[in-house]
TORDOKOL-911286 format. One record per atom (N, C-alpha, C): atom name; x, z, y. Coordinates in steps of 0.05 Angstrom, whole numbers, plus 5000, padded with zeros to 4 digits. Atoms other than C-alpha are relative to their C-alpha. Layout:
<atoms>
+------+------+------+------+
| site |    x |    z |    y |
+------+------+------+------+
|   CA |    X |    Z |    Y |
...
+------+------+------+------+
</atoms>
This chain:
<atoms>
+------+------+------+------+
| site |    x |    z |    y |
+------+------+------+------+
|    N | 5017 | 5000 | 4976 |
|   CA | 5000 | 5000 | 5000 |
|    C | 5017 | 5000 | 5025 |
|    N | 4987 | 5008 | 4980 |
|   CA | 5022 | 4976 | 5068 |
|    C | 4986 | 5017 | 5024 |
|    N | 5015 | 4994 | 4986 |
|   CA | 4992 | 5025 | 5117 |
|    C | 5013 | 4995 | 5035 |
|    N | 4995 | 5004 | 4973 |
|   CA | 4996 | 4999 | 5185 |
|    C | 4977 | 5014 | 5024 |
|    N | 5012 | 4977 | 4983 |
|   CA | 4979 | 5045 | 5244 |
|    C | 4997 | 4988 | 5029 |
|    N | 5001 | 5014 | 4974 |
|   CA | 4947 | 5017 | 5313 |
|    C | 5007 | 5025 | 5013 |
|    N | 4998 | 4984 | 4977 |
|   CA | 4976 | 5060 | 5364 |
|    C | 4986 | 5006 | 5029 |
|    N | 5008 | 4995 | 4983 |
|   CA | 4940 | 5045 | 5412 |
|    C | 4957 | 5015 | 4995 |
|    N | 5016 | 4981 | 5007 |
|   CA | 4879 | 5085 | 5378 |
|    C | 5007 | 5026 | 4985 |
|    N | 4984 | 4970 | 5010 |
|   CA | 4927 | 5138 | 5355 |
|    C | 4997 | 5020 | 5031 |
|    N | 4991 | 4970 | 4983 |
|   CA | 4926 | 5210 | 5386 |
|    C | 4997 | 5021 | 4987 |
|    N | 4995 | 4969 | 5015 |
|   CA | 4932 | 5281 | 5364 |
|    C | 4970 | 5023 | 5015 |
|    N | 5013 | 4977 | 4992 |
|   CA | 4888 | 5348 | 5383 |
|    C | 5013 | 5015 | 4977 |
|    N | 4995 | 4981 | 5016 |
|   CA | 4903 | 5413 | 5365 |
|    C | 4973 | 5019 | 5010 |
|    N | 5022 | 4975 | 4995 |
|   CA | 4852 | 5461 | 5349 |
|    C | 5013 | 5023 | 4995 |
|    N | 4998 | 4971 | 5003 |
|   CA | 4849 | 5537 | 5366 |
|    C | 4975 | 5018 | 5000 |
|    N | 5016 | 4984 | 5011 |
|   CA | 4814 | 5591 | 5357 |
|    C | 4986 | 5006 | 5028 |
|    N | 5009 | 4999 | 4972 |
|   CA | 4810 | 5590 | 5436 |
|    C | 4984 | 4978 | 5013 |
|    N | 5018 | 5019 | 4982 |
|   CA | 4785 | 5528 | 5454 |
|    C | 5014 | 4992 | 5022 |
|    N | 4996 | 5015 | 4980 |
|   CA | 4789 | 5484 | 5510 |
|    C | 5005 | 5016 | 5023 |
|    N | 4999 | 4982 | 4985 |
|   CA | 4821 | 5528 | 5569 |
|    C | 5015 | 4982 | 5025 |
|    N | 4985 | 5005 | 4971 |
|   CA | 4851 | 5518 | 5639 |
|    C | 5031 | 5005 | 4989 |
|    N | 4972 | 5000 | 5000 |
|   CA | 4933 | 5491 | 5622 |
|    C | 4992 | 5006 | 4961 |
|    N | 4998 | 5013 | 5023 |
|   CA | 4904 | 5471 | 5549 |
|    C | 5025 | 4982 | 4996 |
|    N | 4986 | 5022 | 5008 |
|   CA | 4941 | 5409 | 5553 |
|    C | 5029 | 5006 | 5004 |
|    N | 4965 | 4994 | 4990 |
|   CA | 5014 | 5438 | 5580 |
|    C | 4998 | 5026 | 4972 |
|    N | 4995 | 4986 | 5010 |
|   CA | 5006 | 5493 | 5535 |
|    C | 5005 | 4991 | 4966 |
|    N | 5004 | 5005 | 5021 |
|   CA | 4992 | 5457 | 5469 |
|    C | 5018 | 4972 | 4997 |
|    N | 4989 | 5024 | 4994 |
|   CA | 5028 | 5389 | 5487 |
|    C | 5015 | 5001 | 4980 |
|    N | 4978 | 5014 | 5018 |
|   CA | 5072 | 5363 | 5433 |
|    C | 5007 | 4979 | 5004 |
|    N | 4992 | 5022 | 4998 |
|   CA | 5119 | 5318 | 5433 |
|    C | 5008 | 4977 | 4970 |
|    N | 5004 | 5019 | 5014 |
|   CA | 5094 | 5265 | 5389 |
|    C | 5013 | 4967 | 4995 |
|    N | 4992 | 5039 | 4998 |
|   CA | 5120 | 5191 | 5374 |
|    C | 5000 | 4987 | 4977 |
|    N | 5002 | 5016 | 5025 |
|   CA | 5114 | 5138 | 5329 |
|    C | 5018 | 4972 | 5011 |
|    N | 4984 | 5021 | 4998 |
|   CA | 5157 | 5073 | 5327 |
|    C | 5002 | 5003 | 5034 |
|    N | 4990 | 5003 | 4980 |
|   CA | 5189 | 5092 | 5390 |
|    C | 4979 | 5007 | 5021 |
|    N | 5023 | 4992 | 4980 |
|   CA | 5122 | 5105 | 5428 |
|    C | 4983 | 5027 | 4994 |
|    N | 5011 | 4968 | 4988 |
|   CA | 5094 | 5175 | 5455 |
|    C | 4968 | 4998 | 4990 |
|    N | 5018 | 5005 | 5007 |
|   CA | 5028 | 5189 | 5418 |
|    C | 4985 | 5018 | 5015 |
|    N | 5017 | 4976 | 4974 |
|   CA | 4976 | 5222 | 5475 |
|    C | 4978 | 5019 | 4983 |
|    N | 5022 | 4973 | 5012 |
|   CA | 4935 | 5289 | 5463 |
|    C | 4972 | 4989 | 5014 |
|    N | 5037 | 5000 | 4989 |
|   CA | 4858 | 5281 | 5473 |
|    C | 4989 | 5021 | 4984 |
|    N | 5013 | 4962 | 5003 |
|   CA | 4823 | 5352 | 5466 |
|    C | 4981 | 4989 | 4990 |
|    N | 5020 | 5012 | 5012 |
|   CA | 4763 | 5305 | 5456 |
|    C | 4998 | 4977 | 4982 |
|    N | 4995 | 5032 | 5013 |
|   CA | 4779 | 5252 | 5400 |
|    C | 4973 | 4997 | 4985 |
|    N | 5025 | 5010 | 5014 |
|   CA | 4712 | 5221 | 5373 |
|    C | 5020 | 4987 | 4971 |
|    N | 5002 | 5010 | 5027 |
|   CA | 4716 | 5203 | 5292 |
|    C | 4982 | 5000 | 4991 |
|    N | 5030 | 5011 | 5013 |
|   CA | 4660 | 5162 | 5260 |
|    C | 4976 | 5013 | 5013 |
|    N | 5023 | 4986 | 4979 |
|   CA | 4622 | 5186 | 5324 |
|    C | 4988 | 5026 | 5003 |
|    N | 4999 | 4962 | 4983 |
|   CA | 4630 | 5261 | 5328 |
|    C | 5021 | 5001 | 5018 |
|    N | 4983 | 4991 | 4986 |
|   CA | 4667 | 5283 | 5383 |
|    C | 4998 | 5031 | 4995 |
|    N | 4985 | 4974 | 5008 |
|   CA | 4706 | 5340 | 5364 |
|    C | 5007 | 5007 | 5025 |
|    N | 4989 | 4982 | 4978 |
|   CA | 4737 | 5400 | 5406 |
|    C | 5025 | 5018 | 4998 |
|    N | 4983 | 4981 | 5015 |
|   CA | 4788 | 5442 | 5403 |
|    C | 4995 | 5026 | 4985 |
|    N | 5017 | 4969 | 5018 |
|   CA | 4748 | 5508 | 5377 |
|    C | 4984 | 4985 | 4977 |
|    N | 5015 | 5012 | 5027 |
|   CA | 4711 | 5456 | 5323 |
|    C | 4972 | 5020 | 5009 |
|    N | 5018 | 4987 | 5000 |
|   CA | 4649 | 5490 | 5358 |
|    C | 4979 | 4975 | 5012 |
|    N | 5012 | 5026 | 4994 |
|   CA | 4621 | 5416 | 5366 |
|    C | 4986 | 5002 | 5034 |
|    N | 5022 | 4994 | 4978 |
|   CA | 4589 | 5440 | 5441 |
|    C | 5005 | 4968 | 5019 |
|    N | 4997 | 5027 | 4979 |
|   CA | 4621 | 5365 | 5477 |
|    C | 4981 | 4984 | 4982 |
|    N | 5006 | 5024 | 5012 |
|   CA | 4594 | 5329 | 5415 |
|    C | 4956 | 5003 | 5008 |
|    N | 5016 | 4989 | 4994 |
|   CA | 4523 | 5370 | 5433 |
|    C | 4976 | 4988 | 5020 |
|    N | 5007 | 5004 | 4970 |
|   CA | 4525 | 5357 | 5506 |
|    C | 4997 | 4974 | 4997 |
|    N | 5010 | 5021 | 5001 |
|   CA | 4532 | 5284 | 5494 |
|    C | 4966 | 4989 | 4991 |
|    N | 5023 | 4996 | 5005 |
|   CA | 4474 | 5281 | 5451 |
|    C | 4976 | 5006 | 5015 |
|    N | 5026 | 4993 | 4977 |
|   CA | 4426 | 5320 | 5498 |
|    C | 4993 | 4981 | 5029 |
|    N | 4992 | 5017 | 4979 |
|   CA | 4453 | 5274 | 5551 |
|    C | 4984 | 4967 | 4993 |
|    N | 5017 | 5024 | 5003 |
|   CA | 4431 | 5206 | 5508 |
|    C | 4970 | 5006 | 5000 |
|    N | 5023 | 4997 | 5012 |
|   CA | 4366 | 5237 | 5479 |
|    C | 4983 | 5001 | 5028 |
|    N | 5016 | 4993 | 4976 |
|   CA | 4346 | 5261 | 5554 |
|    C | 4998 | 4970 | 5011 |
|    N | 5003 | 5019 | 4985 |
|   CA | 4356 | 5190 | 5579 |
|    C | 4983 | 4981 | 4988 |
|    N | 5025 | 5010 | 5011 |
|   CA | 4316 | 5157 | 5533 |
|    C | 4980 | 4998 | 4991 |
|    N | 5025 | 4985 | 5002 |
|   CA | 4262 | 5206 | 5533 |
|    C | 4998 | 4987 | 5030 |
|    N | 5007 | 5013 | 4971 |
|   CA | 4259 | 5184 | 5606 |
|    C | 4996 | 4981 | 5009 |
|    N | 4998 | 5020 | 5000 |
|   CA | 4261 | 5119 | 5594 |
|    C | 4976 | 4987 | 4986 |
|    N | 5022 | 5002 | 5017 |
|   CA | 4209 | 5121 | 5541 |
|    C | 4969 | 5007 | 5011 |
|    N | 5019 | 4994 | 4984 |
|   CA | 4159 | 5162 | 5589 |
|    C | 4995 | 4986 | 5016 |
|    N | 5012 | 5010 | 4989 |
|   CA | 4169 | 5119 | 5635 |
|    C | 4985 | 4969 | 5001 |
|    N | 5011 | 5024 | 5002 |
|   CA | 4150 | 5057 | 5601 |
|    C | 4967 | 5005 | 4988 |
|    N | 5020 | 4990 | 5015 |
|   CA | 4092 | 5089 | 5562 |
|    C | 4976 | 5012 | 5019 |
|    N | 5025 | 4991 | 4982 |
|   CA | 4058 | 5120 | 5632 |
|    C | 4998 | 4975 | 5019 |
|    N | 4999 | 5021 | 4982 |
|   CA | 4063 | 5055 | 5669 |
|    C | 4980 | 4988 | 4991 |
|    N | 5033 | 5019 | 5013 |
|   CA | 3984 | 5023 | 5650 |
|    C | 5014 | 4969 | 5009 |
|    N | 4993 | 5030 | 5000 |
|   CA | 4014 | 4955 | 5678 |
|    C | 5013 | 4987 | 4970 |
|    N | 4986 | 5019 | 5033 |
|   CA | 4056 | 4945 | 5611 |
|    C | 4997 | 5007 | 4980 |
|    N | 5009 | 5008 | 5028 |
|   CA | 4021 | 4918 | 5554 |
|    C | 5011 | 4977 | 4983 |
|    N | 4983 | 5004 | 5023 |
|   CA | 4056 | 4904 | 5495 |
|    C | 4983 | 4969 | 4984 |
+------+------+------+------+
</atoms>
């Protein structure tokens, strides 16, 4: 097996038991690299469309969620109270 790695969807997180804090990223920073190139930290890396956190207490992957569901509840009300549009 030949496993070839896109870098430019490579990054790291580290989880703690703390979570996402003010001087997260200087405090936890590693110095990562792969064929010569620096691989960047993201606190929030989405996989197969969870966004993870650093406490694994899913609350970004959450907020997103409430964020779509609210917009297309709003979107939905307002096509559904509008008597002009029939389907």
């Amino acid at each position: 097996w030949s496993l070839k790695i896109n870098l430019s969807k490579t990054s790291y997180c580290v989880f703690t038991t703390a979570g996402y804090r003010v001087g997260h990223e200087t405090k936890y920073k590693l110095k990562l690299s792969l064929e010569g190139s620096q691989i960047p930290m993201d606190p929030f890396p989405t996989l197969l469309g969870i966004t993870l956190d650093p406490k694994l207490n899913f609350k970004k992957l959450f907020e997103n969620l409430t964020q779509k569901i609210t917009t297309r509840l709003l979107i939905y009300t307002t096509v559904m109270l509008n008597p002009e549009n029939t389907w």
